[in-house]
C-alpha positions as CSV (number, residue, x, y, z in Angstrom):
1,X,78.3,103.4,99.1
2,X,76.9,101.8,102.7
3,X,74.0,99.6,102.1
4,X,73.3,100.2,105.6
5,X,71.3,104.1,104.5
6,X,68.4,105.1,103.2
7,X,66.2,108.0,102.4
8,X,62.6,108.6,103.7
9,X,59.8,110.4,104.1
10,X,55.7,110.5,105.5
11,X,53.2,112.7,105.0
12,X,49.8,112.4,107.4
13,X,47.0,114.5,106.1
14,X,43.6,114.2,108.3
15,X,40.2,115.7,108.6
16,X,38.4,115.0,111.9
17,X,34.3,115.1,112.6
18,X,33.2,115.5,115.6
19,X,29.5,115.9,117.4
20,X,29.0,116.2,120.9
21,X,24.4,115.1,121.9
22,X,23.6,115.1,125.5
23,X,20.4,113.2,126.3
24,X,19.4,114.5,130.3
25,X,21.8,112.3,132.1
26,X,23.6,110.7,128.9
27,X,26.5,112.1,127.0
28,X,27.4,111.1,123.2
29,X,30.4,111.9,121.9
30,X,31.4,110.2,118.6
31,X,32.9,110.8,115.3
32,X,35.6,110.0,112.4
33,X,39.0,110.8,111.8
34,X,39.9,110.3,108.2
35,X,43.9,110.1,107.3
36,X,46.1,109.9,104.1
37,X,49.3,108.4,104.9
38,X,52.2,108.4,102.8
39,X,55.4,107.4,103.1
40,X,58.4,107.0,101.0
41,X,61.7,105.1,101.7
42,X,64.4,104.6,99.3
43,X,67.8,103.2,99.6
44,X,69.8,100.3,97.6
45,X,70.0,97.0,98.3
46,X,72.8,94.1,98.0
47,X,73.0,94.1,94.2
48,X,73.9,97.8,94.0
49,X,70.1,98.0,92.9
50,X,67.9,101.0,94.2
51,X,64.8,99.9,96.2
52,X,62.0,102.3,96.5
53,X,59.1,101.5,98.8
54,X,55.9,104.0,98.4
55,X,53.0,103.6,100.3
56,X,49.8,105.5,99.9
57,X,46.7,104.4,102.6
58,X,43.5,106.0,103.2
59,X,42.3,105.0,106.9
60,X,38.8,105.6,108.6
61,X,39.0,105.7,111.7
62,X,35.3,106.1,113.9
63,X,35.4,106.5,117.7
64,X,32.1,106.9,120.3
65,X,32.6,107.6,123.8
66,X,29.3,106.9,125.9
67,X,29.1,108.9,129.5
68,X,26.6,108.3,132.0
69,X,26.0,110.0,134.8
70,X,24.9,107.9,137.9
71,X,24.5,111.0,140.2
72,X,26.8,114.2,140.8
73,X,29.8,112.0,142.0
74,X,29.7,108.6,139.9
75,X,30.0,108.1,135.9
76,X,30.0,105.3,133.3
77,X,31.8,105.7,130.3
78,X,32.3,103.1,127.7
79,X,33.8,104.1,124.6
80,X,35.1,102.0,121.4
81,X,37.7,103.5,119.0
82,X,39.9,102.2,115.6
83,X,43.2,103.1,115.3
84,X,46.3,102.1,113.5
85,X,50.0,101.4,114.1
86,X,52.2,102.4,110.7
87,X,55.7,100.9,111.0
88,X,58.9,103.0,111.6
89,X,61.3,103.2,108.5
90,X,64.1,101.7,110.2
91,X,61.3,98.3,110.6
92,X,60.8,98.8,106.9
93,X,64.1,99.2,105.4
94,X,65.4,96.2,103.2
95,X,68.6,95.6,105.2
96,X,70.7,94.5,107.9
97,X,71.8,97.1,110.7
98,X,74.0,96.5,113.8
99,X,72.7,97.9,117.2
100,X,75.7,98.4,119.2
101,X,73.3,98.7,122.4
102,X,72.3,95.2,122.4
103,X,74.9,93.5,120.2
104,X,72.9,91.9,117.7
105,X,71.4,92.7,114.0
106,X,68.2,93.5,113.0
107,X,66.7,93.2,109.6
108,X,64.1,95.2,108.2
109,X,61.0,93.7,105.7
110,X,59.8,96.1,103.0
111,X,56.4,94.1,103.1
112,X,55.2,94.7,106.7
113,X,51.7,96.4,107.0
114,X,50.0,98.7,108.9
115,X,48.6,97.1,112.0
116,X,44.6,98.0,112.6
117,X,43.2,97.8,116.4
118,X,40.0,98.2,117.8
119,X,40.2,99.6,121.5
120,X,37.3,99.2,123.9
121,X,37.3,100.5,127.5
122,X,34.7,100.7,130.4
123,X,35.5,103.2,133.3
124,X,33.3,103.3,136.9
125,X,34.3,107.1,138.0
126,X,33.7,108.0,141.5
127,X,34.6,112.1,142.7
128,X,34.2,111.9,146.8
129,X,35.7,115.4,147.3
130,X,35.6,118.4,144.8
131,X,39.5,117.2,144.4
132,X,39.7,113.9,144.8
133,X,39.1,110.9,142.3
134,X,38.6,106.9,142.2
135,X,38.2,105.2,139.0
136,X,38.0,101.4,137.9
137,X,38.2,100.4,134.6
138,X,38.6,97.4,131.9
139,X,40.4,97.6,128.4
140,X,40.3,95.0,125.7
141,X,42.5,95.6,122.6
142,X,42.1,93.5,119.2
143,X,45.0,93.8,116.8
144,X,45.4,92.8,112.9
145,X,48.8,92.3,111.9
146,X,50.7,93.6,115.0
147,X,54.3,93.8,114.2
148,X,56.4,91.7,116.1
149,X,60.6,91.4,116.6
150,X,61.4,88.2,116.2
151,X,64.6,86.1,116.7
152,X,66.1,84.9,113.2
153,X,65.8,80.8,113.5
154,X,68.9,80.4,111.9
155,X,71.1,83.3,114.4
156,X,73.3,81.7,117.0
157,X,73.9,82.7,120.4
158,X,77.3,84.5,119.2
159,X,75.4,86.4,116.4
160,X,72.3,86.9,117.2
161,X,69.7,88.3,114.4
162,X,66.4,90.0,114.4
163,X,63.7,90.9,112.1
164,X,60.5,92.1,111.4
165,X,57.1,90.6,111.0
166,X,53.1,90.8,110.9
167,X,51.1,88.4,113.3
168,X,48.0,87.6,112.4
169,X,46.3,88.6,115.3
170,X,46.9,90.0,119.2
171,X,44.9,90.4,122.0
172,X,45.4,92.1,124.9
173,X,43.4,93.5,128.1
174,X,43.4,94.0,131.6
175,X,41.9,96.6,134.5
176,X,43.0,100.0,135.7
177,X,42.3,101.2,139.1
178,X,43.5,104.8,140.1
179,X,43.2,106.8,143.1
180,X,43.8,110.5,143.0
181,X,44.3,113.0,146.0
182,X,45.4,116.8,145.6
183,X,46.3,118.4,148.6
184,X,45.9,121.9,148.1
185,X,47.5,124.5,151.0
């Protein structure tokens, strides 16, 4: 029997809450999402030994998303929002596999967690024509335990090996400008 297999499946259960308050030129709109996440993933190791990974996680996950409106044709919005990033099976899985796309091997880690980020955006929105659009905006993105692929220290450059693993932390930002035109006709 391959030790190169396994067996897996995930179950995502969620409620969501939403409310929607409007305050003359102000617009609220904010609420929860609450999920149950599980996940199985079975398969043997080495030894001949089955390995059997559950997880169970409850995640809350609150979002707000602030709107307001300058005049007819111009908007603020800021908006903050959790989420979460669950890893894949294959990132899980306590083996070795061979990608014969990239010629190297990749090892998964049975202990990586969930990574948690907190997203916040600001957006200046500016509608000249009935179909036309300019918007400027910032993100800023705060991570705990990203995953990351990292080169094994002790692969060479004629095998090369990969695996899995949680950072600390991650940050990442950076500004969006878009310009949109329909031509109609």
């Amino acid at each position: 029997v391959s030790q190169s297999r396994y067996l897996g499946a995930s179950i995502l259960n969620a409620a969501y809450m939403m409310m929607d308050n409007k305050f003359n030129d102000l617009r609220l709109v904010w609420g929860l999402r609450a999920e149950n996440f599980q996940q199985l993933l079975t398969s043997k190791i080495q030894t001949g030994e089955r390995s059997v990974l559950l997880t169970r996680k409850w995640d809350f996950l609150p979002s707000a998303n602030m709107m307001y409106s300058l005049n007819s044709k111009q908007n603020l919005r800021l908006s903050a929002s959790r989420t979460v990033a669950r890893p894949e099976f294959r990132e899980l899985a306590p083996f070795a596999f061979f990608d014969y796309e990239t010629n190297y091997g990749v090892k998964g880690d049975t202990s990586l967690r969930r990574s948690s980020v907190l997203n916040y955006d600001a957006r200046y929105e500016w509608y000249p024509k009935s179909n036309e659009s300019i918007t400027i905006g910032a993100f800023y993105k705060d991570f705990t335990d990203p995953t990351e692929f990292r080169l094994d220290p002790a692969s060479n450059a004629d095998s090369r090996r990969y695996f899995y693993q949680n950072a600390l932390n991650a940050k990442t930002f950076g500004l969006e400008i878009e310009v949109t035109s329909i031509v109609t006709g």
